[in-house]
C-alpha positions in Angstrom: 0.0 0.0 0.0 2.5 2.0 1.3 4.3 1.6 -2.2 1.2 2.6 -4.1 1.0 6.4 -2.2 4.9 6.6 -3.3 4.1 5.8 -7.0 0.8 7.7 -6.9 2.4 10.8 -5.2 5.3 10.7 -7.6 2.7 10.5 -10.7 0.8 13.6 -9.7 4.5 15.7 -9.0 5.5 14.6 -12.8 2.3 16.2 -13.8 2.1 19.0 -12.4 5.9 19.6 -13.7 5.3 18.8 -17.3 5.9 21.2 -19.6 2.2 21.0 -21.1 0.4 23.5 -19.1 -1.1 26.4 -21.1 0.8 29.3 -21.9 -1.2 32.5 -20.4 1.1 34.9 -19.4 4.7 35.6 -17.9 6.8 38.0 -16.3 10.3 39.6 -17.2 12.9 41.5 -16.0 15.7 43.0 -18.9 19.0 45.0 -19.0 18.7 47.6 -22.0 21.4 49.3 -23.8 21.0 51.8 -26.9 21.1 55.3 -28.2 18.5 58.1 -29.1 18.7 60.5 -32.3 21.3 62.6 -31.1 23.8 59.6 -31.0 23.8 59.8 -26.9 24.5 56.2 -25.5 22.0 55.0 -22.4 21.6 52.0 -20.3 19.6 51.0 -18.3 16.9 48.1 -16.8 13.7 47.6 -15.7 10.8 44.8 -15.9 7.3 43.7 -16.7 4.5 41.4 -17.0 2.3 39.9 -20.2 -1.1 38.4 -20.0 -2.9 36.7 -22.8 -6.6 37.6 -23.9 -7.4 35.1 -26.9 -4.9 33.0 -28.9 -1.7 35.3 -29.3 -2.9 38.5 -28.3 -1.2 39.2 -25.2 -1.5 43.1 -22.9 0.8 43.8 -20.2 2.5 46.7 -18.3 6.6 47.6 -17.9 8.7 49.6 -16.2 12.2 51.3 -16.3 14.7 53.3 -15.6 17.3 54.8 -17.7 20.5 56.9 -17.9 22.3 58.5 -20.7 26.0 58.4 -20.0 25.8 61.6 -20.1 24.1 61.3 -16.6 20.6 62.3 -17.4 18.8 59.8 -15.8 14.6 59.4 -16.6 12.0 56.4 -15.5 9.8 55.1 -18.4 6.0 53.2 -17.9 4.3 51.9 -20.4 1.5 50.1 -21.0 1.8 47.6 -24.0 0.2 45.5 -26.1 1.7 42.4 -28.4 0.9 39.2 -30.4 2.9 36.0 -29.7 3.3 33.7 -32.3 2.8 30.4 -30.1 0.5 27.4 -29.9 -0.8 28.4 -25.8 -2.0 25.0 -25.0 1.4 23.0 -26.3 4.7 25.9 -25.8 7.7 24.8 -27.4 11.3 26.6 -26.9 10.5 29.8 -29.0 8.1 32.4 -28.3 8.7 35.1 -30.9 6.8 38.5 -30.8 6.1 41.8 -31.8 4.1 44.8 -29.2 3.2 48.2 -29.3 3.0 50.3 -26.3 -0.2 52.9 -27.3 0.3 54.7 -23.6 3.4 55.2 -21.5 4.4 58.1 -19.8 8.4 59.4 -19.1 9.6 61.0 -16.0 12.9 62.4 -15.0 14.1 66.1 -15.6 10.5 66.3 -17.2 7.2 64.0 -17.6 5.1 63.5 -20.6 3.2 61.0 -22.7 5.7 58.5 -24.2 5.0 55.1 -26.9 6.6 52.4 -28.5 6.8 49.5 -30.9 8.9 46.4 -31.1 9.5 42.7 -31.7 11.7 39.7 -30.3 11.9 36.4 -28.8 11.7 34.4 -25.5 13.8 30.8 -25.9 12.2 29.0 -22.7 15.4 27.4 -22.1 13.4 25.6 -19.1 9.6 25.4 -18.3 9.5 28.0 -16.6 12.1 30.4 -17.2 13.7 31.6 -20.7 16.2 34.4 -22.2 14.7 37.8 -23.5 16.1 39.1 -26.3 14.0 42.3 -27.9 14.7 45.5 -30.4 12.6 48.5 -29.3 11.9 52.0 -31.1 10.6 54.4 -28.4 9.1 58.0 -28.5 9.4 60.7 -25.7 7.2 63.2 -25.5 7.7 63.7 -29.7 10.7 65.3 -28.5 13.3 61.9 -27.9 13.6 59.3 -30.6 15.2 55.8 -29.3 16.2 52.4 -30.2 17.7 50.0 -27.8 17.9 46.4 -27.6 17.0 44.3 -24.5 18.1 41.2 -23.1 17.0 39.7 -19.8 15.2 36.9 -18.6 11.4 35.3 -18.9 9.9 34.0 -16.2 6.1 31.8 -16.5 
């Protein structure tokens, strides 16, 4: 008997483990580097969170901070919206995507509206946790242009 609870308790462990749950959202947390229009370098790092609505269609919420190494620093948050192309109910090891982030606001030596668009890919290395990799063009206040690439890591 005693054997049986072993074996029984072992089968419901494997499958809660497995790797076959649906997909419906994840968290991140990224290291950014890049430059804006004026060819000033910035760094910086920050983090988010995804939830999916229907099929790929996925809205979500980040934020940053940022410095140019000119010492300017400035905080970014955005809301965002994306599409995953992933089958949700079977993951495999890439997630590639693309989002748009309609609403965000910048703060730092001023505040005003901010937006973006992008694209990249999670690789789920394990079940739960993956490597980041993402391009981004952002907009500050129609006053900043910026592209910067991000890499961090996915977390589900």
């Amino acid at each position: 008997m005693r054997k049986a609870r072993v074996a029984a308790l072992t089968l419901v462990a494997a499958s809660l483990c497995a790797q076959d749950r649906p997909y419906n959202g994840h968290g991140y947390a990224y290291f950014t580097g890049g430059f804006c229009q004026h060819n000033y370098v910035l760094v910086g790092g920050g983090g988010g969170g995804e939830a999916f609505l229907w099929r790929g269609l996925a809205v979500g919420g980040e934020v940053g901070f940022h410095q140019f190494l000119s010492s300017l620093n400035f905080g970014l948050a955005s809301a965002t919206v994306g599409y995953h192309f992933v089958n949700r109910k079977r993951p495999g090891r890439f997630d590639p995507f693309v989002n748009f982030s309609p609403a965000g606001l910048y703060f730092g030596p001023g505040t005003g509206g901010a937006g973006g668009i992008g694209g990249g890919l999670n690789y789920w290395f394990k079940p739960r946790m993956g490597l980041r990799t993402e391009v981004r063009f952002q907009v500050l206040a129609a006053e900043e242009a910026l592209a910067v690439f991000r890499i961090g890591l996915s977390f589900r």
